[in-house]
C-alpha positions in Angstrom: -41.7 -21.7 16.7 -43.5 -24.2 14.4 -42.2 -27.8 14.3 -41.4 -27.3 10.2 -39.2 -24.3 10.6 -35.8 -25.1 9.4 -32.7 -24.3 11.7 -29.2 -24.7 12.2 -27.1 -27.3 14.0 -24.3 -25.4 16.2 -22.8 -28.9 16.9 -19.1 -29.4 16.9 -18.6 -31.9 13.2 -22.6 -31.4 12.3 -23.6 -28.0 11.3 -26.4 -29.5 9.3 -30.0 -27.5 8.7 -32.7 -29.7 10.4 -36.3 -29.6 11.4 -37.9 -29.9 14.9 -40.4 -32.7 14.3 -37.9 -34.7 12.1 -35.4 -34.1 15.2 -34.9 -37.5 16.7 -31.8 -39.0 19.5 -30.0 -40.1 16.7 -30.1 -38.0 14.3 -27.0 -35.6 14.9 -23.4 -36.7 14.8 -21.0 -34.6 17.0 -17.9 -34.0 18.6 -18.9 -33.3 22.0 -15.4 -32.4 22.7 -12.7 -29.3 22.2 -10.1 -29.0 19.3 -6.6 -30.1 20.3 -3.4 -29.0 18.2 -0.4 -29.9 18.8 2.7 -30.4 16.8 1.0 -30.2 13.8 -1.4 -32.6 14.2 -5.2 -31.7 14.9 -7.4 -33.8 16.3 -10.9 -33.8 18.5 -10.0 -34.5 22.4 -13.4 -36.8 22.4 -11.7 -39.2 20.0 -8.5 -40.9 18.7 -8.8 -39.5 14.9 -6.1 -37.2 13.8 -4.5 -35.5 10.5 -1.8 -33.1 10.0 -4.3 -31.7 6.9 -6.7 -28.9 8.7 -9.7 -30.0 5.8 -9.5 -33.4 6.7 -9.8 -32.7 10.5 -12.8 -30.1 9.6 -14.3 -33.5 7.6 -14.0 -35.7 10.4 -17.6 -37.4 11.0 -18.9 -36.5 14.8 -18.1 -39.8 17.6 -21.2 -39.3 19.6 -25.0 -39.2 18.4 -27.7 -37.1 19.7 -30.4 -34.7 19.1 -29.3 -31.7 16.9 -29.2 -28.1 18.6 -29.4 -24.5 17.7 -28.2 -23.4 20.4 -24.5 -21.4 19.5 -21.8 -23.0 22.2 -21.2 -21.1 25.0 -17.1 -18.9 24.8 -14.5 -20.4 26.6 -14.6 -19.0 30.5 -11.7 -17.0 30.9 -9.3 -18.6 33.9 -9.3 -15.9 37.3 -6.2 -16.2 39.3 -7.1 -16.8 42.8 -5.3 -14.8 45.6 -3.0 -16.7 47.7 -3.4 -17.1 51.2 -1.8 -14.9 53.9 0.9 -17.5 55.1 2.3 -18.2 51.6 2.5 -14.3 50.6 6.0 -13.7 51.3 6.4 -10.0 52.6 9.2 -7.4 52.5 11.0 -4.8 51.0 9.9 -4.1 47.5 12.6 -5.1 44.9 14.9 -3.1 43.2 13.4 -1.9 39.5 15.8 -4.5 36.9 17.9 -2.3 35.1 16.6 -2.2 31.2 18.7 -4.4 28.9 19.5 -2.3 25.7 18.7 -5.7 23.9 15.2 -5.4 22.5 12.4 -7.6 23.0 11.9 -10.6 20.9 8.3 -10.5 21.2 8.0 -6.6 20.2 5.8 -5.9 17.4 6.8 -7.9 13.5 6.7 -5.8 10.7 5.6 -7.8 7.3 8.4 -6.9 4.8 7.5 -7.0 1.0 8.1 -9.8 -1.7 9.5 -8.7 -4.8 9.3 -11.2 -6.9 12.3 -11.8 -9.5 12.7 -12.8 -12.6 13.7 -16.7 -12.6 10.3 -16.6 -9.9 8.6 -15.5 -12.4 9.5 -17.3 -15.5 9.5 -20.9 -13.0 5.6 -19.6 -12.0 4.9 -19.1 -15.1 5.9 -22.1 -16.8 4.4 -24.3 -13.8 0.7 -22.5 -14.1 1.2 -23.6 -18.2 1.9 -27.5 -16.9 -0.8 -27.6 -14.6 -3.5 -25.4 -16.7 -5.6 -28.6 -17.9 -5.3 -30.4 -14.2 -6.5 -27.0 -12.5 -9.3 -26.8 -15.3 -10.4 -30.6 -14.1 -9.9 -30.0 -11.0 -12.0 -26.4 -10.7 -14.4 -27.9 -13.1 -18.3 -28.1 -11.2 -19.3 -30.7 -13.7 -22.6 -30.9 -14.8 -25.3 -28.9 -12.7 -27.9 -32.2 -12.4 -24.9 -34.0 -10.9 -24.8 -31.2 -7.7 -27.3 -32.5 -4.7 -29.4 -29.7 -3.6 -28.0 -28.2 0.0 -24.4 -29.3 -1.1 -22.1 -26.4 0.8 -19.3 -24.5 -1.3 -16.2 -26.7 -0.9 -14.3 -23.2 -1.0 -12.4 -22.5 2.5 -14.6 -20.2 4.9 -17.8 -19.7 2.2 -21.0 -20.2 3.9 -23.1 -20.7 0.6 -25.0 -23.9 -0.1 -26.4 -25.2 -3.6 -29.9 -24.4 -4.4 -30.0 -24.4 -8.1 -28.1 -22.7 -11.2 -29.0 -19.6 -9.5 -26.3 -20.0 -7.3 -23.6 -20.3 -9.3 -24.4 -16.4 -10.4 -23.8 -15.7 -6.3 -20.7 -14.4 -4.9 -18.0 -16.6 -3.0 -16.2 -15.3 -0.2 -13.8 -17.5 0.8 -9.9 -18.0 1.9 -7.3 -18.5 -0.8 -4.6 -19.2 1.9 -4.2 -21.9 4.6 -4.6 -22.0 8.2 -2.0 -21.2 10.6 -1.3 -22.2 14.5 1.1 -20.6 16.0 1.8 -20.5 19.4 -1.5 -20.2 20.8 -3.3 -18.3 17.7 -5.2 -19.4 14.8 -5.2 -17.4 11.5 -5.4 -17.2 7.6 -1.9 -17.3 6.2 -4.2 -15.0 3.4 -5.3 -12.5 5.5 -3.8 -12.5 9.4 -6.6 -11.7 11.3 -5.3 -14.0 14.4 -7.6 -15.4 17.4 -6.7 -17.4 20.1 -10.4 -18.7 20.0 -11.3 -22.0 17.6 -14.8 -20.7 17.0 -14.1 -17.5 15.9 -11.3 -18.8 13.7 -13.9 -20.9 12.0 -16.6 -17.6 11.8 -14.0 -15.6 10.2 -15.3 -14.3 6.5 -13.3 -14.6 3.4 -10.8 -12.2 2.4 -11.3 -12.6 -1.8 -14.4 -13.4 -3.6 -14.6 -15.3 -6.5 -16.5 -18.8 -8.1 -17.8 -21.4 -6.0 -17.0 -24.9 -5.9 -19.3 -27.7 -5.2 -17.3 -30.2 -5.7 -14.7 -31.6 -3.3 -11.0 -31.2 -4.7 -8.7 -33.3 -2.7 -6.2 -31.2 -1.0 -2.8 -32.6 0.5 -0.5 -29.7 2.8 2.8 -30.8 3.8 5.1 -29.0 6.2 8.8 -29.6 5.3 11.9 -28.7 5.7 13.7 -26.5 3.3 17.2 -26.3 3.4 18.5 -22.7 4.6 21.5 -20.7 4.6 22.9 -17.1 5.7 25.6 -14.9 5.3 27.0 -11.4 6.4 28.4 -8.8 4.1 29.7 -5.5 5.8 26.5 -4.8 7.9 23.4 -6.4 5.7 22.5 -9.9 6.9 21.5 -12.4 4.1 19.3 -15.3 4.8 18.4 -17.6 2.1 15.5 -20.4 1.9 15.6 -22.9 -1.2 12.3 -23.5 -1.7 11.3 -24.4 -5.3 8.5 -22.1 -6.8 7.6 -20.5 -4.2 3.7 -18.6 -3.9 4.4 -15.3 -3.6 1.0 -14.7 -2.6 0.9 -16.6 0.2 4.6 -15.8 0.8 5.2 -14.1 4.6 8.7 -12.6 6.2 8.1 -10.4 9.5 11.0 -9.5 11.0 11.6 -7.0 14.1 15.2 -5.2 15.2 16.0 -9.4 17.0 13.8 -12.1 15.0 12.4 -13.4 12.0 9.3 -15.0 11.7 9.4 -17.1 8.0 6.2 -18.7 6.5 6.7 -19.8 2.8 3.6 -21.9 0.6 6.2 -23.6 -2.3 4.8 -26.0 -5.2 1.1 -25.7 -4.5 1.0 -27.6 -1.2 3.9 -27.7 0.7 4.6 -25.3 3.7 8.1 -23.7 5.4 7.5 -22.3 8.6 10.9 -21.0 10.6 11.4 -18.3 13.5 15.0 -17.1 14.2 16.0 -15.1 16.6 19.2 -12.9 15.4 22.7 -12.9 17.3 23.1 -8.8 17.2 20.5 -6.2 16.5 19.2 -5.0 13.4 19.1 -1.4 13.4 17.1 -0.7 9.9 13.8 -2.5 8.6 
């Protein structure tokens, strides 16, 4: 390979394009450690920084310097259970098969229900995307092309595509409208719900809607709250009601199964519900 062939930095926080004989001990800065979430907060386990805002954690600069490396990072290795040993196997009859409770399973398969979206929604959605027309014009707005640095990637979630002229503003952006999502183990696109349990992969996963790119950086603020909710019963129907103000129906998700409800609600541009119930009695119709 020659020494002026460009390639790609697989580091954790680098991900810049480099060349071999410019390649010094210095010139990479990484995370030589794994992704850590927990209760909302993400952070790098090689260092102290953390956010509760997923694009400031993807910003945070690398704690470690090295030499850059195209090399793609090795998968997880999956954990084996290892057999016990003979004298702590505890042997006998076989048990009894537990009798099947005609409760269902909480964790049996959610099925997404659909918005409809009425009409106070829509007149408050409205009226709000009229307010906030000029700031979103600013805000979208890529400024002048001589201002753009050449290599300058698509601030866009999830699009791979880097500046290399006024030709590239004629090229297609595939990116994520929605927000990331971790849930209990899996990472996703609240846009699209293609769920991993690996951070990698999240990260690989295309776009879901095409559209402009952006090149320049619009700051973005996402805030998990809590709404206040309420429910009642009439006859046999179950109502449950969240007051969230101008709520996205877009990026709007119930799933519900015949025992739970899993609720995940975007409401005035940046601000996040997320609630799972599980129900008292059984719901007999989806």
């Amino acid at each position: 390979m020659s020494t002026t062939t460009e390639l790609q930095c697989y580091r954790k926080g680098c991900g810049k394009a480099y060349i071999c004989a410019e390649n010094a001990a210095d010139s990479c800065r990484y995370h030589p450690g794994v992704p850590v979430f927990h209760d909302a907060l993400k952070s790098w386990s090689c260092c102290e920084k953390k956010s509760t805002d997923f694009s400031v954690f993807l910003d945070m600069p690398g704690c470690t310097y090295g030499f850059h490396s195209n090399e793609k990072p090795a998968p997880a290795p999956k954990v084996q259970s290892q057999p016990l040993p003979d004298e702590l196997v505890i042997k006998g009859p076989p048990p009894k098969p537990v009798e099947r409770s005609a409760r269902p399973d909480v964790n049996e398969a959610l099925t997404t229900l659909a918005n409809t979206i009425g009409a106070t929604l829509k007149r408050a959605l409205e009226q709000r995307l009229a307010n906030l027309s000029v700031q979103e014009m600013k805000s979208t707005n890529n400024g002048p092309d001589s201002e753009i640095e050449i290599g300058t990637a698509c601030k866009n979630k999830s699009c791979q595509v880097r500046y290399e002229g006024t030709s590239s503003n004629e090229t297609e952006c595939l990116y994520h409208p929605g927000v990331p999502v971790f849930h209990e183990g899996l990472k996703y696109w609240s846009c699209c719900q293609r769920k991993t349990t690996e951070f990698d992969k999240f990260l690989e996963q295309q776009g879901c809607e095409t559209g402009k790119h952006n090149w320049v950086a619009v700051k973005e603020t996402v805030q998990r709250n809590n709404c206040r909710m309420d429910w009642h019963q009439t006859g046999s129907n179950v109502t449950i009601s969240v007051f969230a103000k101008c709520a996205d129906p877009t990026k709007t998700i119930v799933k519900v199964n015949q025992v739970s409800v899993d609720i995940f609600i975007v409401y005035e541009d940046d601000k996040i519900y997320s609630q799972w119930l599980e129900l008292n009695g059984v719901s007999s119709t989806l």
